[in-house]
C-alpha positions as CSV (number, residue, x, y, z in Angstrom):
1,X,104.1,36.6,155.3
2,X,100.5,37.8,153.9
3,X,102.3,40.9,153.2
4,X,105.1,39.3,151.4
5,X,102.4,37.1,149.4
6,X,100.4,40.4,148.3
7,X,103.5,41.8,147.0
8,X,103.5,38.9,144.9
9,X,100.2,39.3,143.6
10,X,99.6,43.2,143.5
11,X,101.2,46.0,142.6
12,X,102.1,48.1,145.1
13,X,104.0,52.2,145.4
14,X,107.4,51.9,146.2
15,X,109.1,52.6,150.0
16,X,109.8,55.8,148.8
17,X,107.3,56.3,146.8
18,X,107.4,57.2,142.7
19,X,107.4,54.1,141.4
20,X,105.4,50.9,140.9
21,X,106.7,47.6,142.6
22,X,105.5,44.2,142.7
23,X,102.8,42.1,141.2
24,X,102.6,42.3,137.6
25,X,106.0,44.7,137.8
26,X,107.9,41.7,138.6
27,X,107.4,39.8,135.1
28,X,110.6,41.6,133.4
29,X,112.7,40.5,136.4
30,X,111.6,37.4,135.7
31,X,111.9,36.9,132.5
32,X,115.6,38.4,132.6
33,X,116.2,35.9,135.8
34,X,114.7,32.8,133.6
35,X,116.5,34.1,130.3
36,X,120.1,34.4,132.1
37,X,119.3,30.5,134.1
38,X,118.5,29.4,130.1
39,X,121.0,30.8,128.5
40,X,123.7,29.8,131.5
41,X,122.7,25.9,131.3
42,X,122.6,25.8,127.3
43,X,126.2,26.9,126.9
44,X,127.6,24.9,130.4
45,X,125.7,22.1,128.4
46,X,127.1,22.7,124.7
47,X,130.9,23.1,126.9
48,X,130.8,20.2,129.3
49,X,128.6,17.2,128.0
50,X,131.2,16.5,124.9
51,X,134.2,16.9,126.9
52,X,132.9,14.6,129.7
53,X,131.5,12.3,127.8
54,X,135.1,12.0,125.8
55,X,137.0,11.8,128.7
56,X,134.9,9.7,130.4
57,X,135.0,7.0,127.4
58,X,138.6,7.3,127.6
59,X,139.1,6.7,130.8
60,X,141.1,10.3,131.3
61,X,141.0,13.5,133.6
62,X,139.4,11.7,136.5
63,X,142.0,14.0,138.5
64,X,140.6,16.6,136.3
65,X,136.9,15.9,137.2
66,X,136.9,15.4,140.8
67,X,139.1,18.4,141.2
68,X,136.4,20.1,138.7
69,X,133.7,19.5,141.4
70,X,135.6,20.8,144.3
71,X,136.4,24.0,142.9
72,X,133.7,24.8,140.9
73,X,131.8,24.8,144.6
74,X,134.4,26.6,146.2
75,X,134.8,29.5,143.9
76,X,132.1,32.5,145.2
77,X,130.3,33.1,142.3
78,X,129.8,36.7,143.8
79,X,133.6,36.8,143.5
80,X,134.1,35.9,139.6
81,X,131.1,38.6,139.2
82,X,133.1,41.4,140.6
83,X,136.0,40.2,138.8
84,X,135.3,39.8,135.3
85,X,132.7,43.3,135.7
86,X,136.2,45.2,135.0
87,X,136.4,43.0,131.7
88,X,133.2,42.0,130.8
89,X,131.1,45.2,132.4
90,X,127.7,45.5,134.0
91,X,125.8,43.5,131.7
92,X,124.0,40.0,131.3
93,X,126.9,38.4,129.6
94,X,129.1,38.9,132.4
95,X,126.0,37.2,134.4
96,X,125.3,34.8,131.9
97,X,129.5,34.1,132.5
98,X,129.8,33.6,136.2
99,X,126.5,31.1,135.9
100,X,128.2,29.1,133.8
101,X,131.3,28.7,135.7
102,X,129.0,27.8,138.7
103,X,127.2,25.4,136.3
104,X,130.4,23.1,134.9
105,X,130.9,21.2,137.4
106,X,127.9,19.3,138.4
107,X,127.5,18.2,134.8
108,X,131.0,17.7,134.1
109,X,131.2,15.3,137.1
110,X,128.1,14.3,136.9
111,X,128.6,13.0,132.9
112,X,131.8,11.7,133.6
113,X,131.0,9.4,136.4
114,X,127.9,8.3,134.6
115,X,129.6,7.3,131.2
116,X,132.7,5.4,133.7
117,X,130.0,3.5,135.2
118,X,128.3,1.7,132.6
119,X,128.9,-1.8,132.9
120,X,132.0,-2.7,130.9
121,X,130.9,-6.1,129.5
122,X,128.1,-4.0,127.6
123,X,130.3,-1.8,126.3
124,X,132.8,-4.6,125.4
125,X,129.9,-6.6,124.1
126,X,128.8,-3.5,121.8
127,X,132.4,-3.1,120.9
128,X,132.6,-6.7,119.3
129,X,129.3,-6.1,117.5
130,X,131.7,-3.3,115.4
131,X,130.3,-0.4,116.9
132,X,133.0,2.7,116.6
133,X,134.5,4.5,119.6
134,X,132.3,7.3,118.7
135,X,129.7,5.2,118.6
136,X,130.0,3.7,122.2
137,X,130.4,7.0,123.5
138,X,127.5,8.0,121.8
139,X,125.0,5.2,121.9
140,X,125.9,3.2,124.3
141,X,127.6,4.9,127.0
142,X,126.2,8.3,126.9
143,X,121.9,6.8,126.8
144,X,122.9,4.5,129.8
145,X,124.7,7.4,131.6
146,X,121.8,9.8,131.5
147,X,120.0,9.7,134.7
148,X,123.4,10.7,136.4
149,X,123.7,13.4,133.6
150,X,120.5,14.9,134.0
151,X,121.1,14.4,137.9
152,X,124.1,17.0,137.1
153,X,121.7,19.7,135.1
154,X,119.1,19.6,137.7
155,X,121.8,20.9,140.2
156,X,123.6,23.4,137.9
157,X,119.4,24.9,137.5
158,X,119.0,24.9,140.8
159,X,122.1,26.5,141.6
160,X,122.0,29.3,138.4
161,X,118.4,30.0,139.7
162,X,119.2,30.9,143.6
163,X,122.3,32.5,142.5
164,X,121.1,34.9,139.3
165,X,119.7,37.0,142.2
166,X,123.2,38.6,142.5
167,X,122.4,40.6,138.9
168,X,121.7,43.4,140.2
169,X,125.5,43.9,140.9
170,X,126.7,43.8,137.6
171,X,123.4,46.0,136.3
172,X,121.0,42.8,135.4
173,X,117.6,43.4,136.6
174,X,116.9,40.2,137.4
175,X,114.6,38.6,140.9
176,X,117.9,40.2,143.5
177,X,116.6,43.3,142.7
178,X,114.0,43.9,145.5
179,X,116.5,41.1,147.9
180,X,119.4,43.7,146.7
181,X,117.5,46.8,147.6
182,X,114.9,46.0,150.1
183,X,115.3,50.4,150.4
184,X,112.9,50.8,147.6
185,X,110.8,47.2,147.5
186,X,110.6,46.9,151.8
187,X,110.7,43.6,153.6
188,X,107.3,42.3,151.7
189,X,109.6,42.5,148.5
190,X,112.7,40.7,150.0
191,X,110.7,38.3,151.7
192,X,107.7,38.1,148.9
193,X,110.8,37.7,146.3
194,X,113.0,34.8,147.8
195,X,109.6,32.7,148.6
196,X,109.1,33.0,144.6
197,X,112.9,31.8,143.9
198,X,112.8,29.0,146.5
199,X,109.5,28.2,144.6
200,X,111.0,28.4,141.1
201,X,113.6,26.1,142.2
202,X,111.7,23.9,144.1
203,X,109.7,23.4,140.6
204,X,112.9,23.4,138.8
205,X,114.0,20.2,140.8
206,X,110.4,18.3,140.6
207,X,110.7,18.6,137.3
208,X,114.3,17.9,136.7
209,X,113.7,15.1,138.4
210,X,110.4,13.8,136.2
211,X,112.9,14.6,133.2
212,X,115.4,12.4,135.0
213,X,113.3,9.4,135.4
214,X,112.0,9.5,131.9
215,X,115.2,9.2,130.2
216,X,116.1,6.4,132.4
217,X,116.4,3.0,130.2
218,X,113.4,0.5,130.6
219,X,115.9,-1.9,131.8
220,X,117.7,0.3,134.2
221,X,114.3,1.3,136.1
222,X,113.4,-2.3,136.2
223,X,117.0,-3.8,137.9
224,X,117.5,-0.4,140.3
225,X,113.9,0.0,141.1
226,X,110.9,-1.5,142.9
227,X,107.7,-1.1,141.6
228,X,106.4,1.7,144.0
229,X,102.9,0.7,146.0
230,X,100.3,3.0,146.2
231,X,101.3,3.5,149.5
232,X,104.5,4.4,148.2
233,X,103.3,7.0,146.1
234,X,101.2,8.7,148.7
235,X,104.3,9.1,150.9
236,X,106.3,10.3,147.8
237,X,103.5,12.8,147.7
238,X,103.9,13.8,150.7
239,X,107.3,14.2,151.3
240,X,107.1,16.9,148.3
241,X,104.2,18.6,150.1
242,X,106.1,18.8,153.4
243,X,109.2,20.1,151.8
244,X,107.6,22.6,149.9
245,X,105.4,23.5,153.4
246,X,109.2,23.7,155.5
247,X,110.4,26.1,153.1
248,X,107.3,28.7,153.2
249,X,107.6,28.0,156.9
250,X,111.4,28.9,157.4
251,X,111.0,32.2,155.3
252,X,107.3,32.7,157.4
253,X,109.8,32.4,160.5
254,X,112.9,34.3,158.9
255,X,109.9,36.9,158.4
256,X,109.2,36.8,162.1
257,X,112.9,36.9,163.8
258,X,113.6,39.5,161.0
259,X,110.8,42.0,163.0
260,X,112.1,41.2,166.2
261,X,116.0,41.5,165.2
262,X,116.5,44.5,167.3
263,X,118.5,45.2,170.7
264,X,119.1,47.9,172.6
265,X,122.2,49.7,174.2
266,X,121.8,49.8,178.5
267,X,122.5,53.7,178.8
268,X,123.7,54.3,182.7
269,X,123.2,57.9,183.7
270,X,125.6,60.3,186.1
271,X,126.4,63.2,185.8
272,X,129.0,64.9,183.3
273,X,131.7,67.5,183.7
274,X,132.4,70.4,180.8
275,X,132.8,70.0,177.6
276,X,136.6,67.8,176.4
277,X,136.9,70.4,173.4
278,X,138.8,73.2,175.9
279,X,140.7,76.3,175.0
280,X,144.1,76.1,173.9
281,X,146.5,77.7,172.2
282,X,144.6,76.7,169.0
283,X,141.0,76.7,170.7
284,X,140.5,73.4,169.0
285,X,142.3,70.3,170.5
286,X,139.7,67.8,172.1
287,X,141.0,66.6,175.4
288,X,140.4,63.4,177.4
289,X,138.1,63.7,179.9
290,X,138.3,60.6,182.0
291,X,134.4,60.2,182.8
292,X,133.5,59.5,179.1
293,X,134.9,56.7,179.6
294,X,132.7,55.2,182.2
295,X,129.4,55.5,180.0
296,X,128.1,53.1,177.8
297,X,130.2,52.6,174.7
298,X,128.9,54.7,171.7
299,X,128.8,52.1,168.2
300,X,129.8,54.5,165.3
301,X,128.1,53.6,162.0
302,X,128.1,55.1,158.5
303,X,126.4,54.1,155.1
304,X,128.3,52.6,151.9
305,X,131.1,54.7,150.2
306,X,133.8,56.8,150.2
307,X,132.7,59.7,151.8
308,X,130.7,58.4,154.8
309,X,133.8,55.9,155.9
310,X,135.7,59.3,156.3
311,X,133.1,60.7,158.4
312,X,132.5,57.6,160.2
313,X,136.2,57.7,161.3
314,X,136.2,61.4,161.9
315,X,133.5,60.8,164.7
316,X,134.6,58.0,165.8
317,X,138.3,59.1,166.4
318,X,137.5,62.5,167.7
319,X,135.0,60.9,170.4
320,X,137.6,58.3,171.4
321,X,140.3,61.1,172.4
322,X,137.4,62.5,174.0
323,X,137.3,59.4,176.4
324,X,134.4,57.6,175.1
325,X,134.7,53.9,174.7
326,X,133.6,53.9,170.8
327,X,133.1,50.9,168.4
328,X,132.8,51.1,164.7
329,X,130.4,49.3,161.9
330,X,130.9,50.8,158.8
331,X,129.2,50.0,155.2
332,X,125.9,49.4,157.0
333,X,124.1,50.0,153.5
334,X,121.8,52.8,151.8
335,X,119.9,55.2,154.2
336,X,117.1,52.9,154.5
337,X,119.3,50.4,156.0
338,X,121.4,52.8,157.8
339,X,118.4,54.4,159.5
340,X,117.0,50.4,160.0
341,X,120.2,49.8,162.1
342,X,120.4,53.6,164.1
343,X,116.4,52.4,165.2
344,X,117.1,49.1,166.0
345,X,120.4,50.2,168.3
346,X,122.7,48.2,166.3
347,X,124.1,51.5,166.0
348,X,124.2,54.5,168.1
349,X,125.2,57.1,165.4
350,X,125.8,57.4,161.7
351,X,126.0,60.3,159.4
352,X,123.4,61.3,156.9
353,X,122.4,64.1,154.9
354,X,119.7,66.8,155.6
355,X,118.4,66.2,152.2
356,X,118.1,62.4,152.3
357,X,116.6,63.0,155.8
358,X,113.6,65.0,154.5
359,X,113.5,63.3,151.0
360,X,114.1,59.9,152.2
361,X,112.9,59.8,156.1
362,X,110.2,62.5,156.4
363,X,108.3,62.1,153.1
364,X,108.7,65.9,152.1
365,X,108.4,66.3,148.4
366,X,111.5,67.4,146.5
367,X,109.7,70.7,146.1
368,X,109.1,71.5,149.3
369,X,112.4,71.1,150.8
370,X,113.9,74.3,151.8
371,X,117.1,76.0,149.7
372,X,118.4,77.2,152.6
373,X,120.9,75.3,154.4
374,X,119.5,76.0,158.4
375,X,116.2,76.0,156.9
376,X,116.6,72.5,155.8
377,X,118.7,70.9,158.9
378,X,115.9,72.3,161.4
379,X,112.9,71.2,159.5
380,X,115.3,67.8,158.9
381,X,116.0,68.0,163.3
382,X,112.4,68.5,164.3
383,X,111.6,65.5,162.0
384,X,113.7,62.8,163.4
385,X,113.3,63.6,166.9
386,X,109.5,62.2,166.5
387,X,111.4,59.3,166.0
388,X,113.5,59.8,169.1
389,X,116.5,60.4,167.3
390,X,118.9,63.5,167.4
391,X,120.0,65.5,164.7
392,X,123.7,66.8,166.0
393,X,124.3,70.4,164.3
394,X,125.4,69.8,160.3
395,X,128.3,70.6,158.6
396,X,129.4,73.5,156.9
397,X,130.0,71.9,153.5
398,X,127.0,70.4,151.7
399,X,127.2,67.2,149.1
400,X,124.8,67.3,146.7
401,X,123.7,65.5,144.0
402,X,125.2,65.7,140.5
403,X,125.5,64.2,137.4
404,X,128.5,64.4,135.7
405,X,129.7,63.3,132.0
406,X,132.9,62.7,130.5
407,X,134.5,65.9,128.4
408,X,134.4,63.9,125.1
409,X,130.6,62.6,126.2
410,X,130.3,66.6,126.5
411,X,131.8,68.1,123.4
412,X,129.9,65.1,121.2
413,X,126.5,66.4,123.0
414,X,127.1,69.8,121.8
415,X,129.2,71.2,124.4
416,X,126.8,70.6,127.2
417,X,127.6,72.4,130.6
418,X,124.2,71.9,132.3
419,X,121.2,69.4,132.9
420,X,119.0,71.1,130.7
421,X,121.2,71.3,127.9
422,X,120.4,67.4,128.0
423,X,116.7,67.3,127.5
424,X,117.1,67.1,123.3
425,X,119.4,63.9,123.6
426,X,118.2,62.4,126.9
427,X,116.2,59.2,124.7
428,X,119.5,58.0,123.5
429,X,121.4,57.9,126.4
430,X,121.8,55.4,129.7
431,X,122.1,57.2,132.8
432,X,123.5,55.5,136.1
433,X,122.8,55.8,139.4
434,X,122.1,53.7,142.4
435,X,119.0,51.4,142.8
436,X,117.0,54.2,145.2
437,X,118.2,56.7,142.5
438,X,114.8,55.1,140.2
439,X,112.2,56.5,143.1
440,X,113.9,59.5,144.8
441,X,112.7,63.0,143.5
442,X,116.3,64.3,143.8
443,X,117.2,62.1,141.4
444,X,115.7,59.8,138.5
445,X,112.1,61.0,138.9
446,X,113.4,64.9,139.4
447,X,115.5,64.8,136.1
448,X,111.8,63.6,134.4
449,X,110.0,65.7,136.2
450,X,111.7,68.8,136.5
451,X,113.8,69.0,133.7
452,X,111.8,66.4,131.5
453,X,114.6,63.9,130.4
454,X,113.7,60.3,129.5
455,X,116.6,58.6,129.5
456,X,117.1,55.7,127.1
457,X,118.0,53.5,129.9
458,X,118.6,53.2,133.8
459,X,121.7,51.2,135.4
460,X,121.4,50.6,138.4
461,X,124.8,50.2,140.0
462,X,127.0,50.1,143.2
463,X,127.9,53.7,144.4
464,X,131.5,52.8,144.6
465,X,131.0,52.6,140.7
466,X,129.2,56.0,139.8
467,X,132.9,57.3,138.3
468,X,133.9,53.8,136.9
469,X,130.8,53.8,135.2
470,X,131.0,56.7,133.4
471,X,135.2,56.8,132.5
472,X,134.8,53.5,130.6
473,X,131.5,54.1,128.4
474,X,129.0,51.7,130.3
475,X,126.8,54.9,131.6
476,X,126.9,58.2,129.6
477,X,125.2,60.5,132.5
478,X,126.1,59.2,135.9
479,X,125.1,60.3,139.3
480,X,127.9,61.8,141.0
481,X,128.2,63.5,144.7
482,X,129.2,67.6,144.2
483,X,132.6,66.8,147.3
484,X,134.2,63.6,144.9
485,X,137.5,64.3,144.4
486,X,137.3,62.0,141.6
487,X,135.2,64.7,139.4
488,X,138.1,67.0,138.8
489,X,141.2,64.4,138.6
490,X,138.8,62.4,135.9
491,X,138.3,65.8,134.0
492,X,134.3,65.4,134.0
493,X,132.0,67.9,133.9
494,X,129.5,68.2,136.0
495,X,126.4,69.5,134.8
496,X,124.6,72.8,136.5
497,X,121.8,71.9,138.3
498,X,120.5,75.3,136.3
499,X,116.7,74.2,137.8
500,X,117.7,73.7,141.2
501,X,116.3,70.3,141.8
502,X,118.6,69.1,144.7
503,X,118.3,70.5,148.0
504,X,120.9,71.4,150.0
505,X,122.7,68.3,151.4
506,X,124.5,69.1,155.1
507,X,125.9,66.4,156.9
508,X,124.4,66.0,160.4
509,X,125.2,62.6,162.8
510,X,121.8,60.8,163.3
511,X,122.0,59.9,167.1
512,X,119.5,58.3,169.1
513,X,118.8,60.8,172.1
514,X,118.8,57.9,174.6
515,X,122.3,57.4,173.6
516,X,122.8,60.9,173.3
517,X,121.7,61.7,176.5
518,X,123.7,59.6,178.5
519,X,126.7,60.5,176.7
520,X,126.4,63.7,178.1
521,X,127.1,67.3,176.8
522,X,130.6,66.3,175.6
523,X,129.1,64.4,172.8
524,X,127.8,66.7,171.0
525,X,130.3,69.0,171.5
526,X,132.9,67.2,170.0
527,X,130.7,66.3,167.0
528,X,129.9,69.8,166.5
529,X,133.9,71.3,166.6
530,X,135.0,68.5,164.5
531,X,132.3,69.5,162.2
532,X,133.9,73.1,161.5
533,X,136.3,72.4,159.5
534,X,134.8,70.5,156.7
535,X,134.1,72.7,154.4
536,X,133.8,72.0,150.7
537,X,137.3,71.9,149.9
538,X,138.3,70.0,152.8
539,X,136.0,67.3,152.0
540,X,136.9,67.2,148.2
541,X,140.3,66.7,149.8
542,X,139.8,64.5,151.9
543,X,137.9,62.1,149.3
544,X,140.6,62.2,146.9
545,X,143.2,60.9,149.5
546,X,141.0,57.7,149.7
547,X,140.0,57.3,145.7
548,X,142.8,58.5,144.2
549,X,145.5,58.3,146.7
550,X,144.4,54.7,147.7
551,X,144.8,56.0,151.6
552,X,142.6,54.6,153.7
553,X,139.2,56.1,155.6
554,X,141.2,55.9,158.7
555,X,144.1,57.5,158.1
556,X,142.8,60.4,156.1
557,X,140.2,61.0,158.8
558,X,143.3,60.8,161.1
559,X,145.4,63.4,159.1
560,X,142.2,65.7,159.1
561,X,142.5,65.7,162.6
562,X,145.9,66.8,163.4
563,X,146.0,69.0,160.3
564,X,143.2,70.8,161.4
565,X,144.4,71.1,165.3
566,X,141.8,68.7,167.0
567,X,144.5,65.9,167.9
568,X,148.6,66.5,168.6
């Protein structure tokens, strides 16, 4: 929690280091968070009030309204995001959008409850006093009908406010950001972050509810409520101070559990017969050997996209007809996540990239990570077994990182083939990437650095969107990995790393050597045949059966298998 607070209040190096995070850093996010719950409320406001107010004074849609309310909180908003992004794109108005849906309905039903509620005999008696329709609805009706109204806006705030953290998925910076990627801001950011939003709404409500009050009627306040006694007041008082007190207490607690959130996989020992990948007529096919299967079951997990659901499913399928009892959790995250779960044996082994190990993990600067491939995986090995995790020999293919533009993006540049053909038009173009992409010296701060671009603007995206991105306009230089099969059935270009910033990227499967060890020699051994065959082409090939061919991780790493003489 004190951490979490001086986040807050200083400024403070990114995880990964590059960048500035937190204290006065967090002012644009929330400025963009405040400007997106503003904007959101005005137009639900401008939409809803005369509509409800209509309907209400006619006496109509009260199907309309109640079923208004019910849907309105049963639609995800996270849902319409994702959505509309293919129509709208990854900008605020696409934000500004899904708000308002999730803001109509508390102030539609809110305003059309309030304006059926007013006492008919006023509004009869106003009606024989010559007042118009218009008129009652508007003077009458609506003033009378206010608290409820504002009762309606105070939700839809509170609501926008908690929910505007889900920006950073459409490519609005707004207060998610460090919740979204806790990778780059650390647990003080998440936790430091969502104390501040449960403040702002907390303060949203209070005053909501002042606003609420003072638009009350004289007359209403005086029929519907007792004059509040001092004593009164002091517990009023109070019960604000405890609330805001139980909710810096739950996130002091979430704080706490979240630290202790790890468990461990029993490992029994015995001892293990040879290796399950035998000779055969193809000196490949993995056999069963029936004592794997007595050993603690081996949980397979892999990080978010394309390439690492393959791999995921490669392992995990090749150590099943090896006899091991194997489970799968897939999509864990980034690396910083991934890594998280492999520590905290929620996961016994994921893939991961010697690269991201030393760039990521180990803290080696981007200059001082080795070209060559064995270079790189034993400096990457010796690493991570500190941290009492094995690093399982890598693959032969390595997926770097690229950047890639479209051809027409390329011929209107000039006819640009390589990164540093770039540096002359950098300032007027948006480059994509995802969120760790900002404070990784392989990426971002490499391009500045190295090849000094300065990019008009970063969008931070989703890494299952790096090619949509950059096909439909939204990013003109997007990150790309050097394997997607998507590169050459788009017709991009991928730029020449002409500089060579990236270091060599080998896959290797992150194990923890408890588990590793009581799997026995078989383990690795599987890992390691199964690694042989993916080459660079394979691996292209093997993407662009899940992108483009819409097969899924499973089946493609199941295909890969049998094609390449590991399974019958």
């Amino acid at each position: 929690m004190k951490d979490a607070i001086d986040y807050l209040l200083h400024a403070r190096e990114s995880v990964g280091g590059g960048v500035q995070i937190g204290g006065s850093h967090l002012l644009p996010l929330l400025w963009t968070h405040l400007r997106v719950t503003f904007e959101a409320i005005l137009i639900a406001c401008l939409v809803t009030l005369p509509l409800a107010t209509w309907l209400g004074h006619k006496g109509r849609a009260q199907l309309a309204a109640s079923t208004a309310a019910n849907v309105g909180r049963a639609v995800p908003s996270f849902a319409v995001l994702v959505f509309f992004s293919t129509y709208l794109g990854l900008n605020v108005g696409n934000l500004v959008f899904a708000m308002v849906l999730l803001a109509i309905p508390p102030i539609f039903t809110n305003t059309y409850v309030g304006i059926r509620q007013v006492d008919r005999d006023v509004v009869d008696a106003a009606r024989g006093m010559g007042l118009t329709e218009r008129q009652l609805a508007t003077k009458v009706e609506l003033p009378l009908s206010l608290p409820l109204v504002f009762g309606g806006i105070r939700t839809s705030v509170v609501n926008v406010l908690a929910t505007a953290t889900l920006g950073p998925y459409v490519g609005v910076d707004t207060l998610g950001v460090p919740i979204v990627n806790a990778n780059v801001h650390g647990d003080a950011g998440r936790l430091g972050t969502a104390i501040l939003i449960a403040l702002l709404a907390i303060a949203a409500e209070l005053i909501f509810a002042a606003l609420q009050r003072a638009v009350t009627p004289r007359g209403l306040k005086l029929s519907q409520q007792p004059t509040p006694t001092r004593r009164n007041r002091h517990m009023r008082s109070r019960s604000v101070l405890a609330a805001v007190a139980t909710v810096v207490l739950a996130f002091g607690l979430a704080a706490c559990g979240s630290s202790d959130n790890s468990s461990s996989n029993d490992s029994g020992s015995g001892t293990s017969t040879p290796a399950t990948t035998t000779s055969t007529d193809n000196g490949k096919l993995i056999q069963s050997n029936p004592e794997n299967g007595s050993k603690p079951t081996i949980t397979i997990g892999s990080k978010n996209f394309t390439e690492e659901f393959i791999l995921g499913e490669i392992y995990a399928q090749a150590l099943q007809a090896a006899g091991y009892k194997v489970k799968k959790q897939l999509n864990l995250g980034s690396e910083q996540i991934a890594l998280k779960a492999l520590k905290a044996g929620r996961v016994d082994a994921y893939p991961e990239y010697t690269g991201t190990v030393l760039t990521s993990f180990c803290k080696v600067k981007d200059k001082a990570v080795p070209h060559d491939e064995t270079a790189a995986y034993d400096q990457a090995k010796a690493c991570m077994a500190k941290e009492g995790i094995t690093a399982l020999p890598h693959t032969p293919f390595t997926d770097s990182n690229g950047f890639a533009v479209t051809q027409a993006t390329a011929q209107k540049l000039g006819g640009i083939t390589k990164l540093s053909d770039l540096k002359a038009k950098a300032s007027t173009l948006t480059v994509s990437g995802p969120p760790e992409c900002q404070q990784r010296t392989d990426c971002l701060l490499g391009l500045e650095s190295v090849y000094g671009l300065k990019f008009k603007k970063f969008l931070s995206i989703d890494l299952a969107k790096r090619h949509e991105v950059i096909k439909n306009g939204q990013s003109d230089v997007g990150e790309v990995f050097t394997t997607d099969g998507q590169i050459k059935a788009d017709n991009l270009v991928l730029l020449q790393d002409d500089k060579q910033l990236f270091p060599p990227y080998n896959v290797t499967l992150l194990a923890s050597t408890k588990v590793a060890d009581a799997a026995g020699p078989d383990f690795a051994k599987v890992v390691s045949s199964v690694n042989e065959g993916l080459t660079t082409p394979v691996m292209q090939e093997l993407n662009s059966r899940v992108d483009l061919d819409k097969q899924t991780p499973a089946a493609v790493a199941g295909e890969y298998l049998k094609e390449a003489g590991y399974l019958k």
